[in-house]
N, C-alpha and C positions, 0 to 999 in steps of 0.2 A: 551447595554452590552450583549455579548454573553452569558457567564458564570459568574454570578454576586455570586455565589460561592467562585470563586476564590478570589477576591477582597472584599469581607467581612470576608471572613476566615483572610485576613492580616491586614484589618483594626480593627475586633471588640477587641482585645486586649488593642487597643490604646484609644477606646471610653469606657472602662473598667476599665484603669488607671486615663482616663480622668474624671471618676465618671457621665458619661452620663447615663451610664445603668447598670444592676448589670451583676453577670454570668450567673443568671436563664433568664435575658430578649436577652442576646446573644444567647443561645440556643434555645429561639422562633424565632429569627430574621432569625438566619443560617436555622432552620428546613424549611423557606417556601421560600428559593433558594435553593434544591437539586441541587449536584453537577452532573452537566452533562458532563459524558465522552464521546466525541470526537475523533472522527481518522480518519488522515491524509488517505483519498483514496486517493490520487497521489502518495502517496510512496506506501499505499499495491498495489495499480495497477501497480507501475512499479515493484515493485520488485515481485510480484506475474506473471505478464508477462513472467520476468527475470526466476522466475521457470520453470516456463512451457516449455519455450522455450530449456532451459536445460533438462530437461523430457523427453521430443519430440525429442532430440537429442539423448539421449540414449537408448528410446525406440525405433527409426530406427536404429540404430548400431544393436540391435538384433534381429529387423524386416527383418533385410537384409539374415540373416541365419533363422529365424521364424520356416520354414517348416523345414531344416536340424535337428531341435533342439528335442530332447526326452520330451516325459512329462515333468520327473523329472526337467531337465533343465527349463524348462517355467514355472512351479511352483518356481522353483528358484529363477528364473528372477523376478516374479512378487511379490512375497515375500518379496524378499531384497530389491525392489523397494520402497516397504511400509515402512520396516522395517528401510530403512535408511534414507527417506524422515521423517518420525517422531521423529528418533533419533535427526538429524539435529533441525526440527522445537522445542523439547523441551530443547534441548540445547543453543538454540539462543533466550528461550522465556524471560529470564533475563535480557541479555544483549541488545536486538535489540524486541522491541515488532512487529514492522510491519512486520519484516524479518520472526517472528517468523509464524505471523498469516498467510505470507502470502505462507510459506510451509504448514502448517497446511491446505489450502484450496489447495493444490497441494497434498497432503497425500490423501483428500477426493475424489479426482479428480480421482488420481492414483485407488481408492480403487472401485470406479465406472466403470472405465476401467479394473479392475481386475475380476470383475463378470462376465465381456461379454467373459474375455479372456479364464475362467476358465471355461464357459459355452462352449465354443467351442473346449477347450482342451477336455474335456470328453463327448461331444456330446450329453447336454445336452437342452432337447426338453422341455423347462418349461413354464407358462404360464409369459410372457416376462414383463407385468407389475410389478411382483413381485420383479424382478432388481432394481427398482428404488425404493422399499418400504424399499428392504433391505439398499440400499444406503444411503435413507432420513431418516432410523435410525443410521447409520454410523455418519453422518453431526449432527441429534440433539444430540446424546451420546458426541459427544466432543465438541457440543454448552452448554451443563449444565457443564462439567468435564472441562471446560478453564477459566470461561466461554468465548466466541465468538460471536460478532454478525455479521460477514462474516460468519459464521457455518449458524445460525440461518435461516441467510436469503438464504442461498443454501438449507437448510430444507425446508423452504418456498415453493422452486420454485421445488425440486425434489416431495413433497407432492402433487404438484399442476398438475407433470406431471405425478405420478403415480394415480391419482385419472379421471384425463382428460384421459388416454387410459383403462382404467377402463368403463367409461362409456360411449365414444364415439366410442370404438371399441369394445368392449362386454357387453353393455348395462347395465352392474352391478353398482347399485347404490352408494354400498362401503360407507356406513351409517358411518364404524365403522374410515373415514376420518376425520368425524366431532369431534369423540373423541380424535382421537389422536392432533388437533389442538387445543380442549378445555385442554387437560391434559400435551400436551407436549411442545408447543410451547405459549399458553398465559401467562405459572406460567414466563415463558423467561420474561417475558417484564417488569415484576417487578426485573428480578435476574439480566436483564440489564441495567434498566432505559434506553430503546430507544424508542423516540420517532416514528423514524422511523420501526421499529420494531412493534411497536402495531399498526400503519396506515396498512404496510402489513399483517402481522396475521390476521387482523379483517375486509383487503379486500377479501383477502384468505378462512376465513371462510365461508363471502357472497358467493364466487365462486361456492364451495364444498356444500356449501346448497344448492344452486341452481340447481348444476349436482345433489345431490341427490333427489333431491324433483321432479325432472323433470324425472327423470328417473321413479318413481313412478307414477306420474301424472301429465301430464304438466299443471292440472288446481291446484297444489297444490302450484307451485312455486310461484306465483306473492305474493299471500296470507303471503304464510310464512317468503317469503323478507322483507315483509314488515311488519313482527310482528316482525320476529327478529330487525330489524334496530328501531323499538322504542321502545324496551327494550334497544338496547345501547343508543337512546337518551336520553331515561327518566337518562338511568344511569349515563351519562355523565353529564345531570339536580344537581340528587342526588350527583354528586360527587364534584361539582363546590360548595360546599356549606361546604366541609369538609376543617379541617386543615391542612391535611398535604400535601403540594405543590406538590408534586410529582404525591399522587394522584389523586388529583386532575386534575392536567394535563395530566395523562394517561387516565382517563375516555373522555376528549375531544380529546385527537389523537385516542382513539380506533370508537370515534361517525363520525370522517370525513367522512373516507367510508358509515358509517350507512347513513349519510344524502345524499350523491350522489344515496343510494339505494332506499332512502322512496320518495328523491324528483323525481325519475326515473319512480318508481312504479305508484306515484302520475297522472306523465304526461301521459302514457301508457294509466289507466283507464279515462284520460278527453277525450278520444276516445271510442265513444259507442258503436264498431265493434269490437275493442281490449277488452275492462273492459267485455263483455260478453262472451270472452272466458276465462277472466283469471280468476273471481271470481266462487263460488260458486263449492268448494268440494264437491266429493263425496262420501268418507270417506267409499273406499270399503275393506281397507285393515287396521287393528288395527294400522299399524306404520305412515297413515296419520292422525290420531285422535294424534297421538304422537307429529308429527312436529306441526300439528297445535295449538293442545290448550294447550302444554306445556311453548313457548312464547306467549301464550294471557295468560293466567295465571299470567307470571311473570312479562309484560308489564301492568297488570291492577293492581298488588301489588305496583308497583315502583310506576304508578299513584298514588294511594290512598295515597304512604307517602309523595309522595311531596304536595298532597291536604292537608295533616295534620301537614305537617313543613311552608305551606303558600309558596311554592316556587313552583310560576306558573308565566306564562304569557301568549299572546295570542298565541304563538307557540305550546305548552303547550297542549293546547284547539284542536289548528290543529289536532296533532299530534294525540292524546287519539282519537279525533272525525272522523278523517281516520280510524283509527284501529274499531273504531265500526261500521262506515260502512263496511269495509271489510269483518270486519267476520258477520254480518247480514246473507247477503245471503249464506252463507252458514250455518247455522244454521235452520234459517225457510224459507228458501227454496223461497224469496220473492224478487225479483229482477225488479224493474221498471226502464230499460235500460237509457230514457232519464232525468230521473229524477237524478240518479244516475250518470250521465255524469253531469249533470249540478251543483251538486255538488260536484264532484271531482273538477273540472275548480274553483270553489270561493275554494274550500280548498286549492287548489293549487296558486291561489290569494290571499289567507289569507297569506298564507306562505312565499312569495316573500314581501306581505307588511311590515307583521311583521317581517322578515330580514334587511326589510329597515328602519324600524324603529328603530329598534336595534343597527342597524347600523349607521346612522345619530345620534341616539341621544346619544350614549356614545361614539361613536369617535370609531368604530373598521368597518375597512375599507372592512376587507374581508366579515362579516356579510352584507355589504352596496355591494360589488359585484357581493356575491350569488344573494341574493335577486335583485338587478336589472336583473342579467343573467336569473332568473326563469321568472321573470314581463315579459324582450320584448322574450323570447322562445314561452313562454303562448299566448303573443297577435299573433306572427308570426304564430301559431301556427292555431289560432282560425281564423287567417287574411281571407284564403277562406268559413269559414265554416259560421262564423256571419257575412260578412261583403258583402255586394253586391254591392254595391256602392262608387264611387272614393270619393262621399264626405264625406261617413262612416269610410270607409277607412284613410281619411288622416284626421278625426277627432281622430280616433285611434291614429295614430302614434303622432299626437301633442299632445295627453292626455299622452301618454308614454315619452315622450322628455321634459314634463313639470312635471312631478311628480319626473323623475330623476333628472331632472336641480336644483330642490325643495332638493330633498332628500341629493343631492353634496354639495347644497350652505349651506346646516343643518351640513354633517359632517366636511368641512373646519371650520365652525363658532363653532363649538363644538374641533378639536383640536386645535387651538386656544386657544381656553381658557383653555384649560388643558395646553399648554404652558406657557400660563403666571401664571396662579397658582403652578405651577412647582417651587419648587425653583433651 
């Protein structure tokens, strides 16, 4: 069931009179299906198309005379463009929500094309990233004031291009990215409830660390990727253990990304040519001491409460016990390359098993994916480096063909049974 919201909001009345449950047990039942609102992209795509295309039609009607045209006119033009493109979209937001939202993303659009035009009307020589920051605050102001999550997510992707010609083309690290994605675009995810929404935000954030971190020091980024992402897993840990559904479920869509980053970081350093360039800061500058021990910090607090609420497993273990290796060497400055390689590889196999087990044994399919997808990357992986022989070799691939076969036959036989206990 999509939205099991809807369908208990019209049923609990009836299990109410029926004397099943009182009104206080209805209001636990409803709290842990948040409703989740849904929207039809096939109509905002077409009718937002429909905009533009309309847009694009009367911005060449006065493209055609452009150059004949005065200032004042061009300001005109661009003005009344805005000015009746948002009239429209708040007057249709009653009546028509797609129609509404999807001038709304035509308003934003227009408003982003207004800066370049106004730049060239007055000949103005600005540092041209700054276009797109003013823009991607344009999109979040009417993502919190509608609220939007077509706003939202053009925040997203304008943040991402004003931050990327930021430091790919003038090498500025633009720290102050990461705030405005902590302060402007996560409180979104709660004022949304989207799923989708916290997956990108909380890619986006990786992104923007990255470009900052690397801009500083490229031996800073792998470190701090991979503190930040287990501080979201640990959180995502802590939060699957709270009552209220919703949060709960945003703590594990904001961890998806985190885990594509720690299990990425992971496979990088099981290579002793790569883990040697990436670990081990030097901490020449106070705002590297910043990125780093502000997420070990917070990733070693999250640790300790879930050591003290009892909520671990052997992932759990991984996860804490990567993070101490990582930051080891860079602290006491002690780094034994192949030893260190050779444990990356079994943490990075702890982690694919314990997915697999996870996954086999409570029946969650995607847990039983990863974790197989990490197992045969890891052994393909290792295929030249441990394996010299065709009979090594294809003892490998049969130990991996048979622990999956093993790990399949556990979660068919596992949802199974959650079928027939099903009523």
């Amino acid at each position: 069931m999509k939205n099991p919201h809807a369908w208990l909001k019209k049923e609990l009345p009836h299990w109410i009179q029926d004397g099943v449950i009182d009104s206080e047990q209805a209001g636990q039942i409803l709290s842990r299906y948040p409703e989740r609102h849904s929207l039809s992209w096939g109509k905002i795509l077409i009718s937002g198309f429909g905009a533009i295309m309309v847009g694009l039609g009367v911005i060449l009607l006065f493209a055609y005379n452009w150059d004949a045209m005065g200032r004042f006119s061009k300001m005109s033009v661009i003005l009344g463009a805005l000015a009746i493109t948002h009239f429209f979209a708040f007057r249709t937001r009653l009546g028509n929500h797609h129609l509404s939202e999807s001038l709304f993303i035509l308003a934003t659009m227009l408003f982003g094309a207004g800066i370049w035009l106004v730049a060239q009307i007055y000949h103005i020589d600005e540092h041209y990233p700054n276009a797109f920051l003013l823009w991607g605050f344009a999109a979040l102001l009417l993502a919190w004031v509608l609220p939007s999550l077509p706003q939202a997510i053009l925040t997203v992707g304008l943040v991402m291009i004003w931050h990327f010609s930021e430091a790919l083309d003038f090498d500025f690290a633009t720290h102050h990215a990461l705030v405005l994605i902590l302060i402007g675009l996560f409180p979104l995810i709660w004022r949304l409830q989207s799923p989708i929404l916290a997956r990108l935000v909380s890619a986006s954030f990786f992104v923007s660390l990255g470009l900052a971190t690397a801009t500083v020091d490229e031996r800073l980024s792998a470190s701090v990727l991979l503190l930040v992402a287990a501080c979201l897993i640990f959180f995502s840990f802590w939060s699957a253990s709270q009552a209220n559904g919703w949060f709960s479920h945003t703590g594990q869509e904001l961890a998806k990304p985190a885990w594509l980053v720690f299990a990425g970081m992971l496979f990088l350093m099981s290579f002793g040519d790569i883990s040697d360039d990436l670990i081990r800061v030097r901490f020449n500058e106070p705002v590297e001491s910043l990125y780093f021990y502000l997420p070990l910090i917070l990733s070693q607090l999250l640790f300790l409460w879930l050591m003290l609420k009892r909520q671990f497993s052997i992932i759990t273990f991984v996860v804490e016990f990567s993070v101490l290796l990582v930051v080891a060497p860079s602290i006491f400055d002690i780094y034994p390359v192949h030893l260190y390689t050779l444990i990356f590889n079994l943490l990075l196999l702890g982690l694919s098993i314990g997915l697999i087990y996870q996954g086999s044994h409570y029946a969650d399919a995607r847990k039983m994916v990863w974790g197989s997808l990490i197992f045969t990357v890891l052994v393909f992986a290792r295929y030249t480096d441990l394996f010299d022989s065709l009979i090594s070799r294809a003892l490998a691939f049969l130990i991996v063909g048979a622990v999956l076969f093993f790990a399949g036959t556990v979660l068919n036989r596992n949802r199974n049974r959650d079928r027939q206990d099903s009523p």
